[in-house]
N, C-alpha and C positions, 0 to 999 in steps of 0.2 A: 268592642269590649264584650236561661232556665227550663209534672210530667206523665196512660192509665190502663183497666182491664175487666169477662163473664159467662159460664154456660150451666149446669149443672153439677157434676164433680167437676172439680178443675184437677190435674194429673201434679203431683209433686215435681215432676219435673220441671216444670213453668213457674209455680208459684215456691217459692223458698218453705219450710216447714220452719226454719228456726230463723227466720228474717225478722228484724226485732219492729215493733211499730208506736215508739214512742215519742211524745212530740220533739226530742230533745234529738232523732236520731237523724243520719245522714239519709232524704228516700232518694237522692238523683246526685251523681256526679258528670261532669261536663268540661271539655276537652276543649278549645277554636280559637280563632282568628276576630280580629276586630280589621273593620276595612271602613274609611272616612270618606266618599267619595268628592265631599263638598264639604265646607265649614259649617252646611246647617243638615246633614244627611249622615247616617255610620249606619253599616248592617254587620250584624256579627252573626258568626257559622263556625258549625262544629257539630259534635257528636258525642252521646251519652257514653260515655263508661264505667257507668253502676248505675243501676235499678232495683231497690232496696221490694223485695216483694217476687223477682223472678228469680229462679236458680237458674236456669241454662243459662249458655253462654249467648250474651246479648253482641256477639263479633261472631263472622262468619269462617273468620280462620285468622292463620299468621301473617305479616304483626298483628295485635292489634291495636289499631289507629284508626283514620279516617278512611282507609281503604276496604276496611272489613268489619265497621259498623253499621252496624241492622237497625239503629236509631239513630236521628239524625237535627238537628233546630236549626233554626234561620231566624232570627230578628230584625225588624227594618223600622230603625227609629230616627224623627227626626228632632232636630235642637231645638228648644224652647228658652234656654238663659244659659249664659257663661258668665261666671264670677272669678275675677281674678285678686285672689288673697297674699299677698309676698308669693311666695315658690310655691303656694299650691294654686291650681285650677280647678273649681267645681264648675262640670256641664250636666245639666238635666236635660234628656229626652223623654217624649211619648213615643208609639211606636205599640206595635203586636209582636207576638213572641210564638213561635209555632213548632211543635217535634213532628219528623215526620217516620213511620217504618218504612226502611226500603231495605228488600232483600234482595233486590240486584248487585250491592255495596260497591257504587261507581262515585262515589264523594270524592273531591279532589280536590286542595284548595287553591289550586290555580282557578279552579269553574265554580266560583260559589254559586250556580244556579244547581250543580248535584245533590248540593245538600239540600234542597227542597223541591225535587223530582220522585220522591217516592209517597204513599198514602199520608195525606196530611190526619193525625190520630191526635192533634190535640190544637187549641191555640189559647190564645191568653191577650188581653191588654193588656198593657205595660207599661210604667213606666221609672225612670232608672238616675241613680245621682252616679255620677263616676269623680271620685277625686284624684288627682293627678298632682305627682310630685315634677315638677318641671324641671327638678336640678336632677334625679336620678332617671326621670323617664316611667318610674313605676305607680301603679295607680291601682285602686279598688272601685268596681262598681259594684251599686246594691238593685236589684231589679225585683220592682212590687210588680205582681203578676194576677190576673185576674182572669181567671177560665173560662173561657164564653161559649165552647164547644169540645165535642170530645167525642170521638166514632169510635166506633168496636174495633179494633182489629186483629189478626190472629198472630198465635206463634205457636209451634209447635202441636198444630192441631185444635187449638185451643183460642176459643175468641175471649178477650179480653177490652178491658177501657185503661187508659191513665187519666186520673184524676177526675173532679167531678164539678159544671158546671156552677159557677160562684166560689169555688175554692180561692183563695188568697195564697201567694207561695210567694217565697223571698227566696231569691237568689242572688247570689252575691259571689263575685269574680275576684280573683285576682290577678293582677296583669302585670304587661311591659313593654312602653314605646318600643316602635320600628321606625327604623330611617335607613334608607330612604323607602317608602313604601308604594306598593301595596308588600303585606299587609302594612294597615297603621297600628298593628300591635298583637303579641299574642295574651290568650286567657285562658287558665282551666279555674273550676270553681264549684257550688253544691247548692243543694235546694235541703233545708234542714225541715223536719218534721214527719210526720206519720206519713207510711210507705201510701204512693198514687197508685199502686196497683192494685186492680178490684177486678174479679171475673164478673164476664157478661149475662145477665142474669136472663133465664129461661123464661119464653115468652108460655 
């Protein structure tokens, strides 16, 4: 079935000029797959498709999807309780939540290991309710995220962080069962509040 940046000038190019940073706004959109491998095991991948804070283009060319994303997450949570309510299913997992830059953009989601083969630039504990409609297949997860690390890394000449250790971020999915799988589902979904991009601040 959820993101940061710093040197001296930072170049407009990189950073948006009219990127809005209000707690109310969109700072991360995200694209992926959800994959169950066991009834107590799900890792979900995929890939950033806004980053509320950069202007360039965070895709390396056409289309853009997983094939020509420059950022990239992987999640690997495991089950802690299933409640079953008439037609709905809540499962909560824990688990870590991680984005990674890769400018090779080799993502593919038959290999979920591509999507976390390039610089790991951020990670988070986490953890996540997903409800499930078991008569339609469709479901919402919410993922409380907690920042425990975060490297500099560059774009465009420019080093930069996403987000900042102890940050709290909610992300929240929305999906829909697959059968027969793999995947067990797809998701796209957003991280609401003030933009995680900050340049890397001059030593």
């Amino acid at each position: 079935m959820l993101i940061v940046l710093t040197l001296g000038c930072v170049s407009t190019s990189v950073l948006a000029q009219g990127n809005r940073h209000g707690p109310d706004d969109v700072s991360v959109e995200l694209v992926g797959q959800v994959t169950n491998p066991t009834p107590a095991t799900s890792f979900q991948i995929g890939y950033l498709n806004y980053i509320n804070g950069i202007d360039s283009s965070i895709f390396g060319g056409s289309p853009q999807n997983e094939t020509t994303a420059l950022f990239t997450f992987y999640a690997d949570t495991v089950t802690t309780r299933v409640i079953n309510n008439g037609s709905t299913r809540i499962i909560n997992r824990e688990g870590t939540f991680a984005v990674y830059s890769d400018a090779s953009m080799n993502s593919n989601f038959a290999d979920s290991e591509t999507f976390r083969d390039g610089q790991q630039i951020m990670t988070a504990d986490l953890r996540h309710q997903v409800i499930v409609d078991t008569v339609t297949g469709a479901f919402t997860a919410t993922f409380v995220l907690t920042v425990v690390s975060n490297d500099p890394f560059a774009l465009d000449g420019k080093l930069l962080r996403l987000g900042k250790v102890g940050d709290k971020l909610r992300l929240t999915f929305q999906g829909h069962l697959n059968s027969p799988s793999p995947p067990s589902g797809y998701i796209a979904g957003y991280i609401v509040g003030n933009s995680l991009v900050q340049p890397e601040k001059s030593q």
